[in-house]
C-alpha positions as CSV (number, residue, x, y, z in Angstrom):
1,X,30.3,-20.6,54.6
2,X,29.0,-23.2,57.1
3,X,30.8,-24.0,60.6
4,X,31.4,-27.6,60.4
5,X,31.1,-28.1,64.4
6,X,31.5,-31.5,64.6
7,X,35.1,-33.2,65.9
8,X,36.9,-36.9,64.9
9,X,35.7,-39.5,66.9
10,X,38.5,-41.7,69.0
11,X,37.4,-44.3,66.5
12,X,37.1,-42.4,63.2
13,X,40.8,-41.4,64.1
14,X,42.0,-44.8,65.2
15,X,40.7,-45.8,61.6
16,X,42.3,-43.0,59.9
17,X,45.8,-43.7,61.6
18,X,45.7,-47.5,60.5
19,X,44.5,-46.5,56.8
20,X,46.6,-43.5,56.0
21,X,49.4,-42.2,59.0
22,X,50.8,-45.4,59.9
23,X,52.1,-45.7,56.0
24,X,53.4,-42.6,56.4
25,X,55.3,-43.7,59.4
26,X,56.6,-47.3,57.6
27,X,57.8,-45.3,55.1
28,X,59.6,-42.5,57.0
29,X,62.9,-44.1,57.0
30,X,63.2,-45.0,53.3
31,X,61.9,-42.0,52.4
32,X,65.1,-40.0,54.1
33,X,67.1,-42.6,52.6
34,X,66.0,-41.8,49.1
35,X,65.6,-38.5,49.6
36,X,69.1,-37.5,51.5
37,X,68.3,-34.5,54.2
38,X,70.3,-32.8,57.0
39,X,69.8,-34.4,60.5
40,X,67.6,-31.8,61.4
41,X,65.0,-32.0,59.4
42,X,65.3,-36.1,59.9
43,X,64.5,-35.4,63.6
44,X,61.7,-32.6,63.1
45,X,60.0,-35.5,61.5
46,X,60.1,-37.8,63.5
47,X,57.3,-40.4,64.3
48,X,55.8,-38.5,66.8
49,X,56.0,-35.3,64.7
50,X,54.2,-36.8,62.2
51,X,50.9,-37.7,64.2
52,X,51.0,-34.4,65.6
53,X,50.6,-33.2,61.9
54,X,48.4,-35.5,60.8
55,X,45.9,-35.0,63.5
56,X,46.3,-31.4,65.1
57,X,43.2,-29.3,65.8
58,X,42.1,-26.1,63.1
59,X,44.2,-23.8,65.4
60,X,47.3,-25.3,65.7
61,X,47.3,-26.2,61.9
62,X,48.4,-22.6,61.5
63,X,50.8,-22.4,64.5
64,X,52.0,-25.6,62.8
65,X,52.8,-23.8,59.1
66,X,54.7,-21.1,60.9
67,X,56.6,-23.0,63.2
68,X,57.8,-25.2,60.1
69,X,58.7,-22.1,57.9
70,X,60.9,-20.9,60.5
71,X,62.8,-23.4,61.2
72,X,63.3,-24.6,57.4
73,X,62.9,-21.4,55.7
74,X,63.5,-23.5,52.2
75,X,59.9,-24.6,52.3
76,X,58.3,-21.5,52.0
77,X,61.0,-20.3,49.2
78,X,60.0,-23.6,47.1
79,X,56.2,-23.5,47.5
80,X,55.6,-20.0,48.6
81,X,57.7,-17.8,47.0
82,X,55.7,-14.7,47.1
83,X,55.6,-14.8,50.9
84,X,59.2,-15.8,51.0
85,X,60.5,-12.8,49.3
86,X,57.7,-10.3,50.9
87,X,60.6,-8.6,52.3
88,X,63.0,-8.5,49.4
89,X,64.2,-4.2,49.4
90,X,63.8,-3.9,45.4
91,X,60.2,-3.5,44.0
92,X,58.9,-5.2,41.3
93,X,58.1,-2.3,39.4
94,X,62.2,-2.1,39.4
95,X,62.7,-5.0,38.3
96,X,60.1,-4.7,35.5
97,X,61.9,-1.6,34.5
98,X,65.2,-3.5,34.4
99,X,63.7,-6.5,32.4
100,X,61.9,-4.2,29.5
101,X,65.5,-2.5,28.6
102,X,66.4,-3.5,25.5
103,X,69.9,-4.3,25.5
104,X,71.2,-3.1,22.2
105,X,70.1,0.4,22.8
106,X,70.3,1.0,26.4
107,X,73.3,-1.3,27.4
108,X,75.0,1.1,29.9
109,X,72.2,1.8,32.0
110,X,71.2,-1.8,32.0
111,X,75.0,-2.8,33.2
112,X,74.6,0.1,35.9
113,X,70.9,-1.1,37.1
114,X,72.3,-5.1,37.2
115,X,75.6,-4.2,39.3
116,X,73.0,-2.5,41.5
117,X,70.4,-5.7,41.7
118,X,73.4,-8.4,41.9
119,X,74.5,-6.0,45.3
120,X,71.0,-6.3,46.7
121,X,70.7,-9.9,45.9
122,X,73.8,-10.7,47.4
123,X,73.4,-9.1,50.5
124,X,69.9,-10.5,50.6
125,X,71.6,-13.8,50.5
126,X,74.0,-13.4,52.6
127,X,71.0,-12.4,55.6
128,X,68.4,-14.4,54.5
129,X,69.6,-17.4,52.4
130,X,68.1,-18.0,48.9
131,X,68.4,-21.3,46.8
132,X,66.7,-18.9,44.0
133,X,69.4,-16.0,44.6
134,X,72.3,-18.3,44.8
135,X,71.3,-20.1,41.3
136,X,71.0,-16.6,40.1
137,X,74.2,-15.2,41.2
138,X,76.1,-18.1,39.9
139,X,74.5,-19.7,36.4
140,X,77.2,-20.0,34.8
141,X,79.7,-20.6,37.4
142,X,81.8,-17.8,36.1
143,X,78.7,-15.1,36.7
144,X,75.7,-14.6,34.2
145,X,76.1,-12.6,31.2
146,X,73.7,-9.5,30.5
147,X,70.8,-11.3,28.7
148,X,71.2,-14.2,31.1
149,X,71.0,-11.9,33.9
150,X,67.8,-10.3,32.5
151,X,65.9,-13.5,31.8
152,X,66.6,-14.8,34.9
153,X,65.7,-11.1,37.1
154,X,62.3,-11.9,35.0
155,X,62.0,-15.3,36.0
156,X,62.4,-13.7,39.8
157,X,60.1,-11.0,39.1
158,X,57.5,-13.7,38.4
159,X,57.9,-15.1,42.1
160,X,57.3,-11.9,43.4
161,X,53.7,-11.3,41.9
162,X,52.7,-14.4,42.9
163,X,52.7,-15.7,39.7
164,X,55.7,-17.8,38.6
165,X,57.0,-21.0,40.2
166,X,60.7,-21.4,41.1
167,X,62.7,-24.1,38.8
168,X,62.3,-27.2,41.2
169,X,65.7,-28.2,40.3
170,X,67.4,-25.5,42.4
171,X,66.5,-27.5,45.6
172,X,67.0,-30.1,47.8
173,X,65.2,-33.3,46.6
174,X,63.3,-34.3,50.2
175,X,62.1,-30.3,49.5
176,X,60.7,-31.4,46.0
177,X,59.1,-34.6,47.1
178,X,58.0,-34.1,50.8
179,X,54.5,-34.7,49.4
180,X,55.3,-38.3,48.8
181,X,56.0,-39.2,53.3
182,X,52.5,-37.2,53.2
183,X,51.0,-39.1,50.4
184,X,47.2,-37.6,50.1
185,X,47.1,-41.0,47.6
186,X,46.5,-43.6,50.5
187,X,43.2,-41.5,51.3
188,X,40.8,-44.1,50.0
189,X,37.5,-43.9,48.3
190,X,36.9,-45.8,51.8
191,X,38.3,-43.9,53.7
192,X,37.5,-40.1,52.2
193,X,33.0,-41.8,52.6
194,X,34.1,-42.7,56.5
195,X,35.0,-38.9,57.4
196,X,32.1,-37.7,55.8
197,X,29.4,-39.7,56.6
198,X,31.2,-39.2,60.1
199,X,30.9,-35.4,59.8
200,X,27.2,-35.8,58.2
201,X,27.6,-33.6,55.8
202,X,26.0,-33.5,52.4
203,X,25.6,-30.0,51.2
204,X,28.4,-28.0,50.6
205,X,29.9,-26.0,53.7
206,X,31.7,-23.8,51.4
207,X,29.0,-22.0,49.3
208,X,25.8,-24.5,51.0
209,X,24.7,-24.5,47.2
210,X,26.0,-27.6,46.0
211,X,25.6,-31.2,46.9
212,X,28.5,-33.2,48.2
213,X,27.9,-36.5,46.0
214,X,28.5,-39.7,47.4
215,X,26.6,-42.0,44.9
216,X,25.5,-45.4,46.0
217,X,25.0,-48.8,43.6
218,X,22.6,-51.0,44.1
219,X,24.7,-53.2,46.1
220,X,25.4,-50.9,48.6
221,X,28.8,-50.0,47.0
222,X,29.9,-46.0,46.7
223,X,30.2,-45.8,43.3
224,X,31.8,-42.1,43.2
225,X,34.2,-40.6,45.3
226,X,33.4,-37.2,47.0
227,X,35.6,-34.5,46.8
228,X,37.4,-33.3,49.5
229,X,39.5,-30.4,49.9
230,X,42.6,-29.6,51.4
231,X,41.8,-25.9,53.1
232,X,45.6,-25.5,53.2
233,X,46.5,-26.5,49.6
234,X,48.4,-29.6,49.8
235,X,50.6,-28.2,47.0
236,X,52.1,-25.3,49.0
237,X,51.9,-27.2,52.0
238,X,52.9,-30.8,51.0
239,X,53.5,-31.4,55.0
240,X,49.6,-30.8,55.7
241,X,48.5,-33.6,52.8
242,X,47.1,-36.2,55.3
243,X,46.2,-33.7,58.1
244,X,42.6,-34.8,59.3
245,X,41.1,-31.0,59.9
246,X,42.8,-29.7,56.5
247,X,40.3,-31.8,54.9
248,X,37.2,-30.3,53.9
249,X,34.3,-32.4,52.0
250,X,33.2,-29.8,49.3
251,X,31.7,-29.8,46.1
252,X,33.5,-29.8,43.3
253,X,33.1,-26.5,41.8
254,X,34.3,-24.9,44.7
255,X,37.4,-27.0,45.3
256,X,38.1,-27.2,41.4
257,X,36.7,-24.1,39.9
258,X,37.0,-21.4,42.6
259,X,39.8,-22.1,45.5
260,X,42.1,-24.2,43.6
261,X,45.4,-23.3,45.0
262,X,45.1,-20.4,46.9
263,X,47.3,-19.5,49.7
264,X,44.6,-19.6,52.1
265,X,46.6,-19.0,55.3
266,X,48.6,-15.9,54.9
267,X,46.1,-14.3,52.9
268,X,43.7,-14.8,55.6
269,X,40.6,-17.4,55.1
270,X,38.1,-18.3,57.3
271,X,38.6,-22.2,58.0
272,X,35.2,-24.1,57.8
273,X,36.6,-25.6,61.3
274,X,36.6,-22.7,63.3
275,X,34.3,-20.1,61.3
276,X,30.8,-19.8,59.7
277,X,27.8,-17.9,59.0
278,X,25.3,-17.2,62.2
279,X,21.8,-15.8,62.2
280,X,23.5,-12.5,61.3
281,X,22.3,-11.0,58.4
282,X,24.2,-11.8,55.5
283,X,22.1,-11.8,52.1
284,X,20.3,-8.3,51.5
285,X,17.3,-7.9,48.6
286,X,16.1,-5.0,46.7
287,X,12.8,-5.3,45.6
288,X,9.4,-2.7,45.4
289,X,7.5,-3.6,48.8
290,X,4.8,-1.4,47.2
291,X,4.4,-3.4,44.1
292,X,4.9,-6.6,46.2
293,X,2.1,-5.5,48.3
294,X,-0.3,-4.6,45.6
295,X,0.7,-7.0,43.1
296,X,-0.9,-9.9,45.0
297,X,3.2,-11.3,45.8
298,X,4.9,-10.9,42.6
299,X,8.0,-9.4,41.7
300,X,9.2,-8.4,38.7
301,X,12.6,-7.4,40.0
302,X,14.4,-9.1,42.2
303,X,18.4,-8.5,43.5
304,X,20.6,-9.6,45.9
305,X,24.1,-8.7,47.3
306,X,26.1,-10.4,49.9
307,X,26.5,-7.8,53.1
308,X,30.4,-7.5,54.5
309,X,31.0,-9.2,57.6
310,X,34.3,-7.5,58.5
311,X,35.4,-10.9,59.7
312,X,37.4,-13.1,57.0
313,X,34.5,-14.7,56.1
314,X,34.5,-12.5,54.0
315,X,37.3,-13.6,52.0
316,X,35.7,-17.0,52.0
317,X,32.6,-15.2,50.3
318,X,34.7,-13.7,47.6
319,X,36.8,-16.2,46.3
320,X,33.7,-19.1,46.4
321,X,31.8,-16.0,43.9
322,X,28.8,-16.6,46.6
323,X,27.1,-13.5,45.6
324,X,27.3,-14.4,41.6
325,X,26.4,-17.9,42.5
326,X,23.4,-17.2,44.5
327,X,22.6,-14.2,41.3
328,X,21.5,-17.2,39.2
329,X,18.1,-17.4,37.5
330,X,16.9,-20.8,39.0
331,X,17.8,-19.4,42.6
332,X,16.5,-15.6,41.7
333,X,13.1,-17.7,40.0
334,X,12.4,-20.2,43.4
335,X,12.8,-16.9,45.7
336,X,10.3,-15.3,43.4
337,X,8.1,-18.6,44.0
338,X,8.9,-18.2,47.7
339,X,7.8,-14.8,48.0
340,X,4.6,-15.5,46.6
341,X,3.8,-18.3,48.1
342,X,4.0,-16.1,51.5
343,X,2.4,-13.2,50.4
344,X,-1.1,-16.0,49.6
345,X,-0.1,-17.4,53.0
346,X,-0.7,-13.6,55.1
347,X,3.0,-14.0,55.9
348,X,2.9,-9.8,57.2
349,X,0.0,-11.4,59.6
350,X,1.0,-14.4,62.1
351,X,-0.2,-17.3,60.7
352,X,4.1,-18.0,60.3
353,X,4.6,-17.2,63.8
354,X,1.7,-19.1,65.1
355,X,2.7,-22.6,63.1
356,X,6.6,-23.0,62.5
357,X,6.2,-25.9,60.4
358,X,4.7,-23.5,57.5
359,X,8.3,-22.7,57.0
360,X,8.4,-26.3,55.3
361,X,6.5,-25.1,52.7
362,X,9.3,-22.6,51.5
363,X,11.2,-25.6,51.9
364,X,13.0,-24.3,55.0
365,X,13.4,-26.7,57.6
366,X,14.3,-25.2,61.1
367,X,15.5,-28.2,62.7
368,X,17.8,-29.4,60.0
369,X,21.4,-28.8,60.0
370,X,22.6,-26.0,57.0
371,X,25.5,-28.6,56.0
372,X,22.1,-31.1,54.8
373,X,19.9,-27.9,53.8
374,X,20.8,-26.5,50.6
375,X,20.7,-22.7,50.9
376,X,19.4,-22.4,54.5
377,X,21.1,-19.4,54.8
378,X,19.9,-17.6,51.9
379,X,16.3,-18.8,52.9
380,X,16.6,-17.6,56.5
381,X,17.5,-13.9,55.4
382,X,14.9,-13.8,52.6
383,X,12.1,-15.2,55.1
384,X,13.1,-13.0,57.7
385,X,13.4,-9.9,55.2
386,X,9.6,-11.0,53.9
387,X,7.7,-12.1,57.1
388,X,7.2,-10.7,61.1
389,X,9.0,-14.2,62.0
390,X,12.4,-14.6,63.0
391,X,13.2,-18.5,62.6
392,X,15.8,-20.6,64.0
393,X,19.4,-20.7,62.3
C-alpha cells in the first residue's frame, strides 16, 4: 500500500464544505425532526460537531469512532454487532449446541439450556443494554415459546460470527437512517475529480496495480466517475460518510471486489493516510541465479511472495490478495522481460549505477511518485534483487 502524503488544501476544503457539509448542516434540524432522538444525541451533533467529523485528520478519525460508541453504545449494536457483543459470557459454540437440538426429542434439555441463556441474557441486559436482547426477551409480549426462542438464539448466534445483521426494526429510527444527515450522495462527479486531481493520484494506493480512471471527453468533460473508497465503511460507520480523510480514491477492484465492507478499524488496517510501503523490502523472488547467469537472462521459473512486515500493513496486503495479484502471468511475463533486458545491459557490472536513467528502460522511473507509477514497488525490489544498484523509493 502507498502513503498518500499529501493534506487538503484551505481551498480544496473551503470547496468541499460549500458542496457537501454545509447540506449536511441545512438539513440537521429537519433531519431530528423526522427522525425523533433524545436530546443528547441532538446536541452531540451539533453544527460544530459535524465539521469536526467531516474534516478531522486520519488519527482522530479513530479517536472519533470510539468516542461515539461510548457514548451511544446503540451504534455499534446496529452496525457492529460482532464487536458489540465481543463480551457477551456464552460462546457461540453454546449457542450452536442449543440451536441444533431438535425439539421433539430432546425437549427437556433444550427447556434447561434456554432458562440458562434467558438468565445470561437478562443480566447482560440489565449491565450492558441490548435493543437485540430486549426484542428477544420479549417477542411475544408474554415471553417466546421454545421454537421461537430457538430461531431467534440462531438469529443472535449469527451476530456473534460476524455474519448476520440485526433486524433494523428493533431500533431507533435516527439509528437506521443517520447515513442520510451524512449523505455520501451529495459527493459529486465534481466534486469526487477535485479531491483527486488535488491529491494527484492516478494509480491505485491500495494494491499500486490498477489505474484510478478518470476518463475525459473531448470537450474537456469527465465522462466517468472514479471510485473512491470510504477506508472506514460508510455502512458500519454511517457518521464517517462525508469525512474528507475516510475517502480513499481506489480502483475499483479493490474497493468492490476485495475490501467491500470490512471492519477496518477494530480489526486493525493500515490507513493509506498515515501508513505505506518504504524502501523496505517487501516482494521476495525465487529463481536459479545459476541458470540466470548462464542462460544469457532467461528464466524459466519465476516466483514471488509478499514478505511480512509485522506492522498492519500487513493486513492491508492480505485482504487487497497483493501477493495473488502481483502472481499473474502478464506481471510474472514483463519481470521475465525485465530481467533480461538487464542481464544484456551488464546490470551485475555498473553501467546501472553509473547512468540512473537506464532504470527508464525497465520502465522504472525514480523521480516519479508510486501513486502515478504502476508497480513501483514491485520494480524497486526486483531491480534491487537483480542489479548492484539501490534506486530511489
Amino acid at each position: 500500500m502507498i502513503l498518500i502524503d499529501k493534506t487538503y488544501s484551505k481551498a480544496i476544503k473551503l470547496s468541499f464544505r460549500q458542496a457537501v457539509v454545509d447540506k449536511a448542516l441545512q438539513r440537521r434540524a429537519s433531519f431530528f425532526n423526522r427522525h425523533p432522538a433524545p436530546t443528547s444525541v441532538i446536541n452531540y451533533f451539533s453544527d460544530m460537531r459535524l465539521l469536526q467529523l467531516a474534516f478531522a485528520p486520519p488519527p482522530r478519525l479513530g479517536r472519533m469512532i470510539s468516542q461515539l460508541h461510548g457514548r451511544f453504545p446503540v451504534l455499534q449494536e446496529r452496525y457492529l454487532p460482532k464487536v458489540f457483543f465481543a463480551d457477551f459470557p456464552c460462546t457461540t459454540q453454546a449457542l450452536d449446541n442449543f440451536t441444533s437440538l431438535d425439539l421433539r426429542s430432546h425437549r427437556a434439555q433444550a427447556q434447561s439450556i434456554s432458562s440458562t441463556l434467558k438468565a445470561q441474557l437478562h443480566a447482560y441486559n440489565l449491565n450492558k443494554g441490548s435493543h437485540l436482547i430486549a426484542a428477544i426477551l420479549t417477542d411475544p409480549p408474554t415471553g417466546p415459546d421454545l421454537a421461537t426462542f430457538r430461531d431467534a438464539i440462531a438469529s443472535f448466534a449469527s451476530c456473534l460470527y460476524g455474519s448476520g445483521r440485526i433486524d433494523a426494526s428493533i431500533f431507533p429510527a435516527w439509528v437506521n437512517n443517520l447515513h442520510k444527515l451524512f449523505s455520501y450522495g451529495d459527493v459529486t462527479q465534481a466534486v469526487a475529480v477535485e479531491l483527486i486531481n488535488h491529491l494527484d493520484i492516478t494509480i491505485c494506493p491500495y494494491c499500486n496495480q490498477e489505474e484510478i480512471e478518470k476518463l475525459t471527453a473531448i470537450d474537456g468533460s469527465v465522462d466517468y466517475r472514479p471510485a473512491i473508497d470510504h477506508f472506514y465503511p460508510k455502512a458500519l460507520y454511517p457518521f464517517l460518510g462525508i469525512s474528507l480523510y475516510n475517502f480513499v480514491p481506489s480502483c475499483d477492484k479493490c474497493n468492490s471486489n476485495y475490501k467491500q465492507e470490512i471492519d477496518t478499524f477494530h480489526n486493525g488496517y493500515a490507513h493509506p493516510f498515515l501508513y505505506g510501503v518504504s524502501a523496505h523490502p517487501l516482494i521476495d523472488f525465487d529463481y536459479d541465479p545459476l541458470a540466470y547467469m548462464h542462460g544469457n537472462g532467461r528464466m524459466e521459473n519465476l516466483g514471488l511472495r509478499v514478505i511480512p512486515q509485522g506492522t498492519p500493513l500487513d493486513n492491508n496486503l492480505n485482504i487487497f490478495s497483493i501477493q495473488t495479484r502481483y502472481r499473474s502471468s502478464q506481471n510474472i511475463q514483463n519481470l521475465k522481460d525485465y530481467a533480461e533486458l538487464a542481464f544484456s545491459a551488464g546490470a551485475y557490472q555498473t553501467i546501472l549505477n553509473v547512468n540512473t536513467n537506464y532504470l527508464i528502460c525497465f520502465l522504472y522511473h525514480p523521480l516519479r511518485p508510486a501513486l502515478k507509477h504502476q508497480h513501483k514497488k514491485l520494480k524497486y525490489d526486483f531491480l534491487r534483487r537483480l542489479t548492484t544498484l539501490t534506486p530511489p523509493f
